[in-house]
C-alpha positions as CSV (number, residue, x, y, z in Angstrom):
1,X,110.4,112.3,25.2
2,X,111.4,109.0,24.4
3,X,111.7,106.0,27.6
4,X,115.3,106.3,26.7
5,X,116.6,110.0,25.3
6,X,120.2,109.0,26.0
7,X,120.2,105.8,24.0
8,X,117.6,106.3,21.1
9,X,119.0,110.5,20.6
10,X,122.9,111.1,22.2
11,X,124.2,108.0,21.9
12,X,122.8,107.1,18.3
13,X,123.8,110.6,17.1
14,X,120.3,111.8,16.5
15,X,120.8,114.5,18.9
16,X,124.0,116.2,19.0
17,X,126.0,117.2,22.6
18,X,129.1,119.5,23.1
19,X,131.2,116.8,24.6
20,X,132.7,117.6,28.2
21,X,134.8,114.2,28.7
22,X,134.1,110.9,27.1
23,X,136.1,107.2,27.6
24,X,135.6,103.8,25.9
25,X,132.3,103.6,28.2
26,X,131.1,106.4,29.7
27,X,129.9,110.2,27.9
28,X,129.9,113.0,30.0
29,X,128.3,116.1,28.4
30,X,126.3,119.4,28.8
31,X,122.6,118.9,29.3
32,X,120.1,120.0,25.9
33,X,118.3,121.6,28.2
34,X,119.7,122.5,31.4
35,X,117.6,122.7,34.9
36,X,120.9,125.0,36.5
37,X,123.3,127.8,34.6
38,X,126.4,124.4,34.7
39,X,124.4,121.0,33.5
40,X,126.3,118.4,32.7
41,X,125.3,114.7,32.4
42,X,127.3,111.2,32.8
43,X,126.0,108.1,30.9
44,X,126.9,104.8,30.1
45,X,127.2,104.2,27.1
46,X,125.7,100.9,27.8
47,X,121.8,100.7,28.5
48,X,121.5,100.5,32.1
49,X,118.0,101.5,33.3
50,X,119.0,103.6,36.6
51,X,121.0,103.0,40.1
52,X,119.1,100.3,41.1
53,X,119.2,97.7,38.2
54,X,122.9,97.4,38.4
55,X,124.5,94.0,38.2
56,X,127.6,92.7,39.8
57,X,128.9,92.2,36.2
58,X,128.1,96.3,36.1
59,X,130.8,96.6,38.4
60,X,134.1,97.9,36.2
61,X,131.1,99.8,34.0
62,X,130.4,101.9,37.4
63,X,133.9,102.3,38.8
64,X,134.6,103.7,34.9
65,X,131.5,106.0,35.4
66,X,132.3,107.3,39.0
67,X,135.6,108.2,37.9
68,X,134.2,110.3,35.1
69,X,131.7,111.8,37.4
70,X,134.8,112.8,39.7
71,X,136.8,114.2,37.3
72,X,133.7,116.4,36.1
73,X,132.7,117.2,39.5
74,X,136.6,118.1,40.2
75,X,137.0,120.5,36.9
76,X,133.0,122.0,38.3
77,X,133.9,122.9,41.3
78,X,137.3,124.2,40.6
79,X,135.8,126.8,38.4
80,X,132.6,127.4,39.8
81,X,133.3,126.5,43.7
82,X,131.0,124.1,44.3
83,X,128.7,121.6,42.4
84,X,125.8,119.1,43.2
85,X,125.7,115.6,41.7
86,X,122.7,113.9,41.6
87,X,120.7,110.9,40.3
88,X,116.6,109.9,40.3
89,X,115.4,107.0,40.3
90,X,111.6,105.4,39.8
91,X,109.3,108.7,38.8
92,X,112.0,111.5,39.2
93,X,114.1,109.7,36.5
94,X,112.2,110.9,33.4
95,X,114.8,108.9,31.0
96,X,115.0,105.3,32.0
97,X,118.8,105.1,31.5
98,X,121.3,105.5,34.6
99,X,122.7,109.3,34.0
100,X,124.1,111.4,36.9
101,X,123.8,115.1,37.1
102,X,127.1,117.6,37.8
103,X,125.3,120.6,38.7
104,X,126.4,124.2,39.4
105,X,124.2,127.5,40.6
106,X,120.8,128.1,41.2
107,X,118.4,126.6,39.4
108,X,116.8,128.3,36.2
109,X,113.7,126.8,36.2
């Protein structure tokens, strides 16, 4: 996998996504290759490299983003009843680009 999968295959088109919710900013679709039976991931479509590089000038970016994540998290739960949504940072975050998980059931692998 490339140091960036989001930017250098989703967001360039290389790798196609079914869409769950997208704005001006932010993409929010089902994982290529999901961890849980619901997988859905929320990115910037700016190149952020996780949680912890954020700048103040980030800030309208990440209130965008959050509300994204919400409204996924929302629609998740409704259906499903529950839902975990998570982030990695340093080693866990195998794609060095800020990406939240909406997650739902037990995990496939």
């Amino acid at each position: 996998m490339t140091e960036d999968f989001y930017c250098d295959e989703v967001l360039s088109g290389k790798t196609q996504v079914n869409k769950v919710l997208e704005t001006e900013n932010v993409l929010a679709y089902y994982h290529t290759k999901p961890f849980w039976p619901i997988h859905i991931v929320a990115i910037p479509k700016k190149h952020i490299s996780s949680l912890i590089t954020l700048e103040d000038s980030d800030n309208e970016l990440l209130i965008e983003l959050l509300g994204v994540i919400r409204k996924v998290a929302a629609m998740v739960t409704e259906e499903n009843g529950a839902c975990r949504v998570i982030t990695n940072l340093g080693n866990y975050q195998d794609s060095k680009h800020l990406h939240w998980h909406i997650v739902s059931g037990e995990e496939l692998r």
